[in-house]
OpenMM code with the backbone's topology and positions (N, CA, C; nanometers):
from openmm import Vec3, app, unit

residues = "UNK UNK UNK UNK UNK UNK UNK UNK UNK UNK UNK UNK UNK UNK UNK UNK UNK UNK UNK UNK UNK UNK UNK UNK UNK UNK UNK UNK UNK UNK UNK UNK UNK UNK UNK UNK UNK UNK UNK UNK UNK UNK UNK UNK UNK UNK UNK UNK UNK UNK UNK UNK UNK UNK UNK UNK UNK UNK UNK UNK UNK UNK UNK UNK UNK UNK UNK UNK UNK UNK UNK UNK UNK UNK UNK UNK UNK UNK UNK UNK UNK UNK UNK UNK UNK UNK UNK UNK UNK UNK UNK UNK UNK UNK UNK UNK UNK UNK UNK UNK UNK UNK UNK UNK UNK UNK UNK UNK UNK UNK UNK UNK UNK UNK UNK UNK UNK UNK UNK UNK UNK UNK UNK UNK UNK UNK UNK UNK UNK UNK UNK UNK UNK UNK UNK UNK UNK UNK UNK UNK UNK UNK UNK UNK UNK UNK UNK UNK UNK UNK UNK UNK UNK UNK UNK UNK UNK UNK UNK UNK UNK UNK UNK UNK UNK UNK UNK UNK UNK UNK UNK UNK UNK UNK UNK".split()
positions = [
    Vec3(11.9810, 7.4573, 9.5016),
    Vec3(11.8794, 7.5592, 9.5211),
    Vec3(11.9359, 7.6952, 9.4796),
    Vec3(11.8770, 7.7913, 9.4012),
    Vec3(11.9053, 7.9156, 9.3459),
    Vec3(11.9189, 7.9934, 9.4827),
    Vec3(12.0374, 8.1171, 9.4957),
    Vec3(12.0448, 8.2132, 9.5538),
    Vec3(11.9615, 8.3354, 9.5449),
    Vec3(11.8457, 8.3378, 9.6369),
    Vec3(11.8303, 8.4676, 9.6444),
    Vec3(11.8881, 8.4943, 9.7424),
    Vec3(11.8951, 8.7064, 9.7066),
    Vec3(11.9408, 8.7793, 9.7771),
    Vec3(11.8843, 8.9337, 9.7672),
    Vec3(11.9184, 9.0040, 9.8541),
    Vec3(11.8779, 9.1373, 9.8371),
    Vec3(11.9973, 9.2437, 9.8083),
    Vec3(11.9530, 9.3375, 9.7156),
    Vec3(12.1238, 9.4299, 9.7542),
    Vec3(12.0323, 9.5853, 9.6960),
    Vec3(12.0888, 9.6729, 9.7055),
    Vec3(12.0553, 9.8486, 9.6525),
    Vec3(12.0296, 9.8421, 9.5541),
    Vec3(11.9167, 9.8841, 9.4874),
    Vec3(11.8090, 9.8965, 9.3740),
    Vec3(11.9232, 10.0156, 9.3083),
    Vec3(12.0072, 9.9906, 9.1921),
    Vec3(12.1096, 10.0729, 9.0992),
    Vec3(11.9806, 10.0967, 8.9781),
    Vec3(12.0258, 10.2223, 8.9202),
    Vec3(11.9843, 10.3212, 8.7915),
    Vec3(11.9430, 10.1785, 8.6797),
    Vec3(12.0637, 10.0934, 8.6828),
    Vec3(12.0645, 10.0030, 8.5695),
    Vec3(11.9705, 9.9039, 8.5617),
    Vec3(11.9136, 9.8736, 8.6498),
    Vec3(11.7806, 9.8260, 8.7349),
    Vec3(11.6601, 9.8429, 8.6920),
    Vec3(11.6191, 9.9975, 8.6268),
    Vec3(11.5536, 10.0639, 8.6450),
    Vec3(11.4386, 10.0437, 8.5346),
    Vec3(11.5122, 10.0189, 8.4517),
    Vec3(11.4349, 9.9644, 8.2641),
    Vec3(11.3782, 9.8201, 8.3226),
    Vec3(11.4273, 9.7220, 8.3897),
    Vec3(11.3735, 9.5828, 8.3942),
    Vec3(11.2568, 9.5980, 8.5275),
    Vec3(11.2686, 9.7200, 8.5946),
    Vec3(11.1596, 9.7276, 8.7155),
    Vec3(11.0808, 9.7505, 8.6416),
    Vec3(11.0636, 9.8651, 8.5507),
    Vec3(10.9289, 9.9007, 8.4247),
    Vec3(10.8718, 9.7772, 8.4216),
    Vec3(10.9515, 9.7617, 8.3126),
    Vec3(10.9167, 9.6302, 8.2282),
    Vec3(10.8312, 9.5156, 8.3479),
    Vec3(10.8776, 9.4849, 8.4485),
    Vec3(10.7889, 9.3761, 8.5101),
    Vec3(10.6779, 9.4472, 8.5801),
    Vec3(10.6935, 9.5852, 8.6240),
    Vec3(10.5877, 9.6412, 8.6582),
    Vec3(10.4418, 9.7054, 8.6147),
    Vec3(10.4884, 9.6351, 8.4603),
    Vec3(10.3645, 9.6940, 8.3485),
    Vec3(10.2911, 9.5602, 8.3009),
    Vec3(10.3661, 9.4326, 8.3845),
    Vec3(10.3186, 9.3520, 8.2839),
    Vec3(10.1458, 9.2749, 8.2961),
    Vec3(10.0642, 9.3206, 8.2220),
    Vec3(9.9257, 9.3138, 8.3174),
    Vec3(9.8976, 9.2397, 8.3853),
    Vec3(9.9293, 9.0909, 8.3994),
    Vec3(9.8664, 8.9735, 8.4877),
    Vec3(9.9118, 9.0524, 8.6167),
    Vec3(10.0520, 9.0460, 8.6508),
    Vec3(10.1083, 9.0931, 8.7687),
    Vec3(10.0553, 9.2169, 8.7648),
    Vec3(10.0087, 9.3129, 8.7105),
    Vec3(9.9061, 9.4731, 8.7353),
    Vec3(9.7977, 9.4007, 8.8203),
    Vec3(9.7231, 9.3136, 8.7386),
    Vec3(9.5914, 9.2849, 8.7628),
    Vec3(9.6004, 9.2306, 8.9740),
    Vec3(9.7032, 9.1068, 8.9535),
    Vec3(9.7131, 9.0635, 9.0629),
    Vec3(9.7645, 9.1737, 9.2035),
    Vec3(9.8276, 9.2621, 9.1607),
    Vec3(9.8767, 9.3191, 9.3014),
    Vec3(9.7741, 9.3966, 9.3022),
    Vec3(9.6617, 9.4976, 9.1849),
    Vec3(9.5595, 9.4791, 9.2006),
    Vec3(9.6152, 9.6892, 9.2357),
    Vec3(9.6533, 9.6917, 9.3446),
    Vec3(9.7020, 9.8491, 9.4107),
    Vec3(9.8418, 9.8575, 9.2905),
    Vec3(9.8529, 9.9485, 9.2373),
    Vec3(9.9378, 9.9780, 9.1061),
    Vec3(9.9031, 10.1348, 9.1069),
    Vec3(10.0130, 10.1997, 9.0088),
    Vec3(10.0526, 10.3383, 8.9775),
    Vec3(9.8792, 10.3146, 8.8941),
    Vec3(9.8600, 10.4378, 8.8842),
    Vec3(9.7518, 10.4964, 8.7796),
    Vec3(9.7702, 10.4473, 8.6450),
    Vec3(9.8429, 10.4389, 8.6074),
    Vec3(9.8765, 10.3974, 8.4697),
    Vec3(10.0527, 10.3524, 8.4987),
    Vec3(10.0613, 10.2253, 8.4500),
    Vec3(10.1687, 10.1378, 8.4385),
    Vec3(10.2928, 10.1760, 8.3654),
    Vec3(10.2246, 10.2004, 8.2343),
    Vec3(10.2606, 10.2269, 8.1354),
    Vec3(10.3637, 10.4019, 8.1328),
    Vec3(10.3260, 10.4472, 8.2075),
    Vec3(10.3971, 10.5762, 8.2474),
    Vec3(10.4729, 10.5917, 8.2638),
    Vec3(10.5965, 10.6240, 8.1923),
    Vec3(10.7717, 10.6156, 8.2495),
    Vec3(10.8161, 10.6693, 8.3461),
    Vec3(10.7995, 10.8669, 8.2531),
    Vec3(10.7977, 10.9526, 8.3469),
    Vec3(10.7584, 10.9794, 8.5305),
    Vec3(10.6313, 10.8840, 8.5305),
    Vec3(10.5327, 10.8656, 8.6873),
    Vec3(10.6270, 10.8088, 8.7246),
    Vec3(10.6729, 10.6786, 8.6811),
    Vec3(10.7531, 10.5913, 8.7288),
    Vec3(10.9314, 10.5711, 8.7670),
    Vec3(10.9415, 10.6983, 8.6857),
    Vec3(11.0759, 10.7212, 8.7004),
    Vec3(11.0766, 10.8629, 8.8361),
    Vec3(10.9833, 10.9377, 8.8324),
    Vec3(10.9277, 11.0118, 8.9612),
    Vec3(10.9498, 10.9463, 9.0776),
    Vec3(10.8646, 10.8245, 9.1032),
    Vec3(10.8305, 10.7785, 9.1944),
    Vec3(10.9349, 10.6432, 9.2145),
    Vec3(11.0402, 10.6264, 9.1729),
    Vec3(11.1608, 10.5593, 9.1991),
    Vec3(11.2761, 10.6769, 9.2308),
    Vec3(11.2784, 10.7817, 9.1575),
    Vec3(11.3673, 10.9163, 9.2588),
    Vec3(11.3455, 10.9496, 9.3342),
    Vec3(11.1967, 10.9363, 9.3772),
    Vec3(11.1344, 10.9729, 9.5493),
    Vec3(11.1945, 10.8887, 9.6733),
    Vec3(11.1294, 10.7635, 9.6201),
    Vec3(11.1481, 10.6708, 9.7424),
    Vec3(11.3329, 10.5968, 9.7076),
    Vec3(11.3776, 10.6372, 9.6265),
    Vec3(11.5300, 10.5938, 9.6617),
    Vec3(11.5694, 10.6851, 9.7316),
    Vec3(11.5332, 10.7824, 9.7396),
    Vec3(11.5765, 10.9309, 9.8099),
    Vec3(11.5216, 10.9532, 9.9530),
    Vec3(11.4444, 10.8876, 10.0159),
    Vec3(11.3713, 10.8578, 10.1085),
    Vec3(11.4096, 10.8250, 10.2279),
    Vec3(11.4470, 10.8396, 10.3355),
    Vec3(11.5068, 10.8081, 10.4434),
    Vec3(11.4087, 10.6425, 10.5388),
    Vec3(11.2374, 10.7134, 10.5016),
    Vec3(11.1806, 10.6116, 10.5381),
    Vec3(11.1092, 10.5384, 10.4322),
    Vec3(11.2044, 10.4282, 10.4036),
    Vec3(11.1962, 10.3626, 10.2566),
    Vec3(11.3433, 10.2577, 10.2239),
    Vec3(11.3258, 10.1812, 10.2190),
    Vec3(11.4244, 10.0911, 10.2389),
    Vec3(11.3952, 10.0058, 10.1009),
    Vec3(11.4194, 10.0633, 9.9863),
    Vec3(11.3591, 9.9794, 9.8558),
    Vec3(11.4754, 9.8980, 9.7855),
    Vec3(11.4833, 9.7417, 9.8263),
    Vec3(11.5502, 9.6214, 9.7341),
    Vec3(11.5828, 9.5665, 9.6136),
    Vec3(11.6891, 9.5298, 9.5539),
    Vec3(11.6878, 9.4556, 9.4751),
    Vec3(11.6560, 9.3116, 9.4805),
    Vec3(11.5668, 9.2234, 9.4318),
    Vec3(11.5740, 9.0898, 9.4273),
    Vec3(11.6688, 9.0645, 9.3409),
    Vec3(11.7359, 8.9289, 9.3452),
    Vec3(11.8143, 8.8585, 9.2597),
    Vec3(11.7876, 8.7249, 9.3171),
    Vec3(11.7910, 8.6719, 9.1389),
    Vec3(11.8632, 8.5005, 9.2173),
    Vec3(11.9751, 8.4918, 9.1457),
    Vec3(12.1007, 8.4194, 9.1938),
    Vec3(12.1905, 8.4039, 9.1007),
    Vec3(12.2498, 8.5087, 9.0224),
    Vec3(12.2178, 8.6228, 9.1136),
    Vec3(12.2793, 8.7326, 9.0710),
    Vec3(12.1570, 8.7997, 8.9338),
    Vec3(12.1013, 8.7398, 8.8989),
    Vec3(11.9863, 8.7918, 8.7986),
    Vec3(11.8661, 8.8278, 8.8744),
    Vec3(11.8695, 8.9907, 8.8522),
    Vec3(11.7606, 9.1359, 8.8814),
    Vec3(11.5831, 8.9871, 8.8518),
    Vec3(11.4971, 9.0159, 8.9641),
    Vec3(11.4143, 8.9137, 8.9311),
    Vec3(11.2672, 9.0336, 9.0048),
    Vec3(11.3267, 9.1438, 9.0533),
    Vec3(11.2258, 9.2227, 9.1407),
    Vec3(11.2497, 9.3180, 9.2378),
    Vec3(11.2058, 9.3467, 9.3001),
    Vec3(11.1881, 9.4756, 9.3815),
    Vec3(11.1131, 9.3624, 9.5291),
    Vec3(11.1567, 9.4514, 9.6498),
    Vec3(11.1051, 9.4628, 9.8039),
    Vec3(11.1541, 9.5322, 9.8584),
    Vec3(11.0399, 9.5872, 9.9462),
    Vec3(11.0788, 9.6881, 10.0302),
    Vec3(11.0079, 9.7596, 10.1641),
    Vec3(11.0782, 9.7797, 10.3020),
    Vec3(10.9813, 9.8439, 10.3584),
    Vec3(10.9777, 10.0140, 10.3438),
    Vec3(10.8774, 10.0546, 10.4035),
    Vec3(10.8157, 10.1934, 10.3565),
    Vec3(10.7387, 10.2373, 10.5073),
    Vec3(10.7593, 10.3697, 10.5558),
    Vec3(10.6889, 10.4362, 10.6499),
    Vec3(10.5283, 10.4974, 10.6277),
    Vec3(10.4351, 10.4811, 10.6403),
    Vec3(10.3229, 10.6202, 10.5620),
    Vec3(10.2083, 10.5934, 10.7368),
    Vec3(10.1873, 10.6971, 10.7493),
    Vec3(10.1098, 10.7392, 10.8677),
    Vec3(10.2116, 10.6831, 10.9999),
    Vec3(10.3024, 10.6982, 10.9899),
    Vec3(10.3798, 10.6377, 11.1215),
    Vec3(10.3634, 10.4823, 11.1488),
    Vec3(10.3331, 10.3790, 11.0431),
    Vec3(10.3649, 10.2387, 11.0381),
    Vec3(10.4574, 10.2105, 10.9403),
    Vec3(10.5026, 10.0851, 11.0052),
    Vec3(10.6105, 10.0694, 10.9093),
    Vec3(10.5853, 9.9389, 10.7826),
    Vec3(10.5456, 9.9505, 10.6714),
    Vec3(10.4913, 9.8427, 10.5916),
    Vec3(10.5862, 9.7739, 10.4955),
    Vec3(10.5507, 9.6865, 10.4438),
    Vec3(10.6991, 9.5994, 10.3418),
    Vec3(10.5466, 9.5726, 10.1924),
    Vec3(10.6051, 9.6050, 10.0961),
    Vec3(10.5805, 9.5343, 9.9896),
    Vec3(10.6561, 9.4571, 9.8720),
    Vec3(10.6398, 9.4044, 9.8093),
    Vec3(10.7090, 9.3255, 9.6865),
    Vec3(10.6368, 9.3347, 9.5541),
    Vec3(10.7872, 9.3168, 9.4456),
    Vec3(10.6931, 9.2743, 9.3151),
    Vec3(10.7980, 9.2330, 9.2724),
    Vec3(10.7664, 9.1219, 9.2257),
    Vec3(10.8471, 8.9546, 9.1206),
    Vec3(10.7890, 8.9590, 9.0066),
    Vec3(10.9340, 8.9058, 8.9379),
    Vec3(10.8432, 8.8995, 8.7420),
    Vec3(10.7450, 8.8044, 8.7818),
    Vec3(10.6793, 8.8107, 8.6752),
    Vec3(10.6364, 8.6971, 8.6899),
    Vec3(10.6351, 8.5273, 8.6119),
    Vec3(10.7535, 8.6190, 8.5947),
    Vec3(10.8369, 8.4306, 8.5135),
    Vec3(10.8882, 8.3873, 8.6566),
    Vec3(10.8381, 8.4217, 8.7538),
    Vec3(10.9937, 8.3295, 8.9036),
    Vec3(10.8535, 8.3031, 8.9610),
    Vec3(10.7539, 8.3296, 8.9504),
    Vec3(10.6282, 8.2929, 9.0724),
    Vec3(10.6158, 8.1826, 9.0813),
    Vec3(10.5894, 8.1243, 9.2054),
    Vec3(10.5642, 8.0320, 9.2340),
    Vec3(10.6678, 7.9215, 9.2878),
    Vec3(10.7814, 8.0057, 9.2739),
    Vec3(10.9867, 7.9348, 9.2979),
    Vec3(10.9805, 7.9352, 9.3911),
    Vec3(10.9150, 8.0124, 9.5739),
    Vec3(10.9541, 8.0259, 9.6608),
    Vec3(11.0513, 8.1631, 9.6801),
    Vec3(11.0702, 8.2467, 9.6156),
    Vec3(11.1754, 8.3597, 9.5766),
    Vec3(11.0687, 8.4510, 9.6736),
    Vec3(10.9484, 8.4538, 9.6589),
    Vec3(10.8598, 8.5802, 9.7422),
    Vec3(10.9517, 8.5540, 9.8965),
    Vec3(10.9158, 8.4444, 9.9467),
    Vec3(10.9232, 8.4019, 10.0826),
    Vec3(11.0368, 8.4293, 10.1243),
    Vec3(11.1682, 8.3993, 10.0406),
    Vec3(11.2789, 8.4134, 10.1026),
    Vec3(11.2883, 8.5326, 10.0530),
    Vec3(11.3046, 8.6287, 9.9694),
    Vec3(11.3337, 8.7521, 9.9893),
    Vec3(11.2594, 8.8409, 10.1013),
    Vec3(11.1376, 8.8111, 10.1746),
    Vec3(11.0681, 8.8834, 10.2930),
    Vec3(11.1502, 8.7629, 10.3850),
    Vec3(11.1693, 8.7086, 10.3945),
    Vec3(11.2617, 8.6675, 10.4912),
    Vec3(11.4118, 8.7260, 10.5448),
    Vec3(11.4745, 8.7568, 10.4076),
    Vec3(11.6317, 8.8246, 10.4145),
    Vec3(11.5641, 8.9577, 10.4592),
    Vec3(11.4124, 9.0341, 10.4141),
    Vec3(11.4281, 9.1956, 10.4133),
    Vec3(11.3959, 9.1881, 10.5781),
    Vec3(11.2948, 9.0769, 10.6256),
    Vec3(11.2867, 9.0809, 10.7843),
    Vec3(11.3939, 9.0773, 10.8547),
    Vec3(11.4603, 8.9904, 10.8127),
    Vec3(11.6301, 8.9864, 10.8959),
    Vec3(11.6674, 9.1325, 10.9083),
    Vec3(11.6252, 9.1961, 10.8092),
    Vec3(11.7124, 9.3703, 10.8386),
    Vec3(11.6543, 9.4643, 10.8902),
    Vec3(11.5277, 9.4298, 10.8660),
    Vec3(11.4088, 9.5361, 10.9433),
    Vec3(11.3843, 9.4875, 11.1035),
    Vec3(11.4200, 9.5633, 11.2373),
    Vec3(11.4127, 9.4964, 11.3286),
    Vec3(11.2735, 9.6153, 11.4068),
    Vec3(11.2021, 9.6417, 11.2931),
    Vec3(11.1258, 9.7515, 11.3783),
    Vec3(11.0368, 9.6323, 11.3796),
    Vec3(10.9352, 9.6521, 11.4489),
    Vec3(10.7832, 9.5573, 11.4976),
    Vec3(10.6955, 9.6274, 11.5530),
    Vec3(10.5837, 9.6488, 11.5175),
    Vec3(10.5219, 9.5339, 11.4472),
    Vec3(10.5136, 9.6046, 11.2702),
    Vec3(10.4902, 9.4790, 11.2135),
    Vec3(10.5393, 9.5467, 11.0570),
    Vec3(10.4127, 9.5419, 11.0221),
    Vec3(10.3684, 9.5715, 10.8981),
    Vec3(10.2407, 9.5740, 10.8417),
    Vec3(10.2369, 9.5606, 10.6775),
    Vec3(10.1246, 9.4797, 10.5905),
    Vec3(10.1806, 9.4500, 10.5050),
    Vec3(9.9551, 9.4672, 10.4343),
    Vec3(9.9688, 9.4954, 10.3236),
    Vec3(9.8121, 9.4623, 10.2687),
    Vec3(9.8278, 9.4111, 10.1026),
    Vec3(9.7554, 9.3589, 10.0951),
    Vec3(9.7192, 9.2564, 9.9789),
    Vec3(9.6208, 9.2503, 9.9265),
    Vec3(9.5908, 9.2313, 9.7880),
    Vec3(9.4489, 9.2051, 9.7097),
    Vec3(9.4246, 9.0769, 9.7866),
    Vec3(9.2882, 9.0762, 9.8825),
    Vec3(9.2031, 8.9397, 9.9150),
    Vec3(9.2062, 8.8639, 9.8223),
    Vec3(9.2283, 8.8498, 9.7221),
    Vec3(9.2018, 8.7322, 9.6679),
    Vec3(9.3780, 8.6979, 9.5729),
    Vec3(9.3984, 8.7347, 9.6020),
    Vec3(9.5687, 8.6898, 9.5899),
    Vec3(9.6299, 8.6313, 9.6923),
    Vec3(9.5768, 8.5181, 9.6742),
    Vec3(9.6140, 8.4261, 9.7759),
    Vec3(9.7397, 8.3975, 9.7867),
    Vec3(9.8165, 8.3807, 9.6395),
    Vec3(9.9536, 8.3172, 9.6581),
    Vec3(10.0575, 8.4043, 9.7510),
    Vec3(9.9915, 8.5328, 9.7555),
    Vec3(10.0711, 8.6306, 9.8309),
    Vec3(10.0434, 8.6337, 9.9505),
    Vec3(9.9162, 8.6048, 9.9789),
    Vec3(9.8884, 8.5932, 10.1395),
    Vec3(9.9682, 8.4711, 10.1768),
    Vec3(9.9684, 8.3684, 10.0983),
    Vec3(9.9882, 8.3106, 10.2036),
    Vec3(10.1828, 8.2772, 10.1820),
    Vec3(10.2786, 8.3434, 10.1063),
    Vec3(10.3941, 8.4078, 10.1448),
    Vec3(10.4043, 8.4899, 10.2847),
    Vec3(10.2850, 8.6094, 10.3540),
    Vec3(10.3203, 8.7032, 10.3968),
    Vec3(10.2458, 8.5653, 10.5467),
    Vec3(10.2018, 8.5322, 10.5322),
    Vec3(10.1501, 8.4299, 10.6753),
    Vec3(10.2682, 8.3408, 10.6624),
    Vec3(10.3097, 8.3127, 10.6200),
    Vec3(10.4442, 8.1393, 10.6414),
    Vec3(10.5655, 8.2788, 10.6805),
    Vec3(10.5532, 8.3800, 10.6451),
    Vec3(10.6290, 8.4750, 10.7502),
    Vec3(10.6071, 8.5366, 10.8491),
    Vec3(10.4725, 8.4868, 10.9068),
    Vec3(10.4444, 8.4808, 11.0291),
    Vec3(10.3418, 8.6171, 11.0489),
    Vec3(10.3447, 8.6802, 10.9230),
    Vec3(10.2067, 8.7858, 10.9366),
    Vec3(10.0744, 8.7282, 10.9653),
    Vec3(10.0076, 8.8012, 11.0751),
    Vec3(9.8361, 8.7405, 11.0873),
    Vec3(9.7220, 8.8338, 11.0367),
    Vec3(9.6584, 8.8067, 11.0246),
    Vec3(9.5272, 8.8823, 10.9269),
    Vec3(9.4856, 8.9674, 11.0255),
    Vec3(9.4528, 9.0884, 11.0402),
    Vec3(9.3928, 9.1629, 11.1354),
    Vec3(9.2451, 9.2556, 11.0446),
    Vec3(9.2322, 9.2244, 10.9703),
    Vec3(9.1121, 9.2852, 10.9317),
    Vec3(9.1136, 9.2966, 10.7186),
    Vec3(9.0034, 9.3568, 10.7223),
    Vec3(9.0095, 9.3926, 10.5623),
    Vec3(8.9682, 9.5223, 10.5322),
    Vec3(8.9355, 9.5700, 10.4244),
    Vec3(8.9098, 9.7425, 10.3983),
    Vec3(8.9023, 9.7315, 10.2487),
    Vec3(8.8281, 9.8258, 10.2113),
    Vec3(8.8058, 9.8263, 10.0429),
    Vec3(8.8575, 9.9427, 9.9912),
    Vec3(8.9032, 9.9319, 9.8827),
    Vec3(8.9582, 10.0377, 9.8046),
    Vec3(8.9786, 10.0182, 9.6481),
    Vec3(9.0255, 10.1480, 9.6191),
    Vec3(9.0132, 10.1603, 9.4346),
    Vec3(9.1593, 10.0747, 9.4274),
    Vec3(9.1162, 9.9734, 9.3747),
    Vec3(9.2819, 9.9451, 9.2979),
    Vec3(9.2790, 9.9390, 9.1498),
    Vec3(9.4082, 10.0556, 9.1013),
    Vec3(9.4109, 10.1037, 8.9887),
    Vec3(9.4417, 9.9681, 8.8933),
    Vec3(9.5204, 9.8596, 8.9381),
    Vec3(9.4971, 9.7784, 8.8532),
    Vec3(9.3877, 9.6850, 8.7685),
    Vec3(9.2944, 9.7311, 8.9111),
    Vec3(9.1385, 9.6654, 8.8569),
    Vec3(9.0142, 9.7606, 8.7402),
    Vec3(9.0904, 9.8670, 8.8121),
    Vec3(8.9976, 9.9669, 8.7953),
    Vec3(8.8350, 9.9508, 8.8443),
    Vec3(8.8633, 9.9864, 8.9899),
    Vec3(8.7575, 9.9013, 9.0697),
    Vec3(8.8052, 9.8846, 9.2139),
    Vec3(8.6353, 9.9227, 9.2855),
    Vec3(8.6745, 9.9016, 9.4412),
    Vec3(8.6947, 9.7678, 9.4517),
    Vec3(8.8316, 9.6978, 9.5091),
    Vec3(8.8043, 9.5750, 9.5836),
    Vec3(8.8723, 9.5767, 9.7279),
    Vec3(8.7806, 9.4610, 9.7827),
    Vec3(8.8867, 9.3942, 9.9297),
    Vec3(9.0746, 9.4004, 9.9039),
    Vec3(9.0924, 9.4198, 10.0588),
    Vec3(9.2181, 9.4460, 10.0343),
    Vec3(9.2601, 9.3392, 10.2045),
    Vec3(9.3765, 9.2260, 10.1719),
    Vec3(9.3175, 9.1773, 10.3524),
    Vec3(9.4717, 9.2742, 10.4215),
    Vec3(9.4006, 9.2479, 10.5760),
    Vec3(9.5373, 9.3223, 10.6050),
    Vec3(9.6358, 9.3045, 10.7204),
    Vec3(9.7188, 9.2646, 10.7502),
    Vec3(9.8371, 9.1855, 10.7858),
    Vec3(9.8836, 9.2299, 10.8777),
    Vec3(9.9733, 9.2339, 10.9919),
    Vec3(10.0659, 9.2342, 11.0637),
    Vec3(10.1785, 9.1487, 11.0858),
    Vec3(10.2719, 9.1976, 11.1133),
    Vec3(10.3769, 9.0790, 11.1994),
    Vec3(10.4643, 9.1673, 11.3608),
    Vec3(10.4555, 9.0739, 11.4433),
    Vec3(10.5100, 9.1349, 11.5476),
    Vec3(10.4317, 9.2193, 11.6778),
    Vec3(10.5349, 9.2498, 11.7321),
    Vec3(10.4400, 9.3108, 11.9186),
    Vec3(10.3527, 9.4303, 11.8739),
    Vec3(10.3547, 9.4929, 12.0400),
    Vec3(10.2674, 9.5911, 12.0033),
    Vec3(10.2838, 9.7169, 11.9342),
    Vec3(10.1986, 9.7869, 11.8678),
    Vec3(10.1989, 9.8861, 11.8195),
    Vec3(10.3009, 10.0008, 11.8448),
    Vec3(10.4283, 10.0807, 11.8111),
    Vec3(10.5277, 10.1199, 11.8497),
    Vec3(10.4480, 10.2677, 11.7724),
    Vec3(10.5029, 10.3641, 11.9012),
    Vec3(10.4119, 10.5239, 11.8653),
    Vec3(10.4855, 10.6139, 11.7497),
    Vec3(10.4430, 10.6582, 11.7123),
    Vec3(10.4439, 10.7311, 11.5703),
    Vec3(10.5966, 10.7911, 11.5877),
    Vec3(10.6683, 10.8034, 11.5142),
    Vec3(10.8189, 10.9099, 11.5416),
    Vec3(10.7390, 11.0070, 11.5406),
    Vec3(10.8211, 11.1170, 11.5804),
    Vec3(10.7484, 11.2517, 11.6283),
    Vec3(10.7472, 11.3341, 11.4203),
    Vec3(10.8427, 11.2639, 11.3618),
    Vec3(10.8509, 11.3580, 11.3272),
    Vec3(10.7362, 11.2877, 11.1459),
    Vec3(10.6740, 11.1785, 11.1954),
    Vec3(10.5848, 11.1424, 11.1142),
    Vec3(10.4696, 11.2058, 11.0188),
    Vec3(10.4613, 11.1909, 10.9302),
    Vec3(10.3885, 11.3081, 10.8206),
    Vec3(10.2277, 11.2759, 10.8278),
    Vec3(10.1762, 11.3386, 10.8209),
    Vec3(10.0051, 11.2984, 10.8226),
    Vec3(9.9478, 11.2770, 10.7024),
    Vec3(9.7759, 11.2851, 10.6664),
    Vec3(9.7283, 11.3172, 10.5723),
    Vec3(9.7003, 11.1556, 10.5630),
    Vec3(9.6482, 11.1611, 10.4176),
    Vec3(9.6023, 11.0410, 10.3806),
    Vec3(9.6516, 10.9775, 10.3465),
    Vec3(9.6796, 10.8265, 10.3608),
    Vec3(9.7188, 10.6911, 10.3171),
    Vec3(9.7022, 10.6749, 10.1797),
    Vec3(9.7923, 10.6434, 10.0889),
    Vec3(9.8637, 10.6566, 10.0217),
    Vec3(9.9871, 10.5107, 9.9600),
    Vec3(9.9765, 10.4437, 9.8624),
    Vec3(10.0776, 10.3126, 9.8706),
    Vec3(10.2443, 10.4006, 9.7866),
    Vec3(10.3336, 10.3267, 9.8615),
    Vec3(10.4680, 10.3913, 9.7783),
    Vec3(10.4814, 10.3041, 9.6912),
] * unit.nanometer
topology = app.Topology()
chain = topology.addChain("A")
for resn in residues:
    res = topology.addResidue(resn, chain)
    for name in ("N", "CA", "C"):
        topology.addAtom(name, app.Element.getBySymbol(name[0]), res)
């Protein structure tokens, strides 16, 4: 069985995150995407932000030591949320599951929170065999569709833990 693992998202990284993050099927499917994919500059912005980030915990995937993706959890309105993105030459390996498995092992905050294109199932049902339960749905623009769709939306863990004091407001927002 191939090793995955997680380790610190390095500079050198940074060209093969593009590259799988532009590639349209996987645009289409995560569905919530940058404004335009294709954007280096946006994208090289918004990887100096959140590496720089205190509340932001952003992964390297590997299997076998070969860069295969990005996970990560992220703070926004005082919850604490995890997302992912896999090439999509590894889908379907089981690599989603165990990398939110290794990033849960490190994240010991609870309850976590996680949202998904409704109809990306293969991802729901990664984020449920990790024990997330559906708590509702909500619609929104996802730039990959270009288009309002369903979005379902997830939890894992106890009750609701109160905002750090020193939590930022305003509107919701995906990192």
């Amino acid at each position: 069985m191939a090793e995955v693992a997680l380790r610190p998202i390095e500079d050198a990284d940074l060209d093969a995150l593009f590259e799988q993050m532009r590639d349209p099927e996987s645009v289409r499917m995560a569905a919530f995407t940058a404004a335009d994919p294709d954007d280096r500059a946006a994208f090289d912005a918004h990887m100096a932000k959140i590496r720089a980030s205190p509340d932001c915990d952003n992964r390297a995937v590997t299997v076998d030591g070969r860069l295969v993706g990005s996970i990560a959890r992220f703070v926004i309105e005082g919850e604490t949320e995890v997302t992912y993105w896999l090439d999509r030459a590894v889908w379907g390996q089981g690599i989603a599951g165990r990398a939110l498995a290794l990033l849960l092992e490190s994240v010991p905050v609870r309850p976590l929170f996680a949202r998904v294109a409704s109809d990306n199932v293969a991802s729901l049902r990664v984020l449920r065999r990790a024990g997330f339960e559906i708590t509702g749905t909500d619609i929104g623009f996802a730039n990959g569709r270009n288009a309002e769709i369903e979005e379902t939306l997830l939890r894992l863990g106890g009750p609701a833990d109160p905002a750090p004091s020193d939590a930022s407001s305003g509107g919701r927002s995906r990192s």
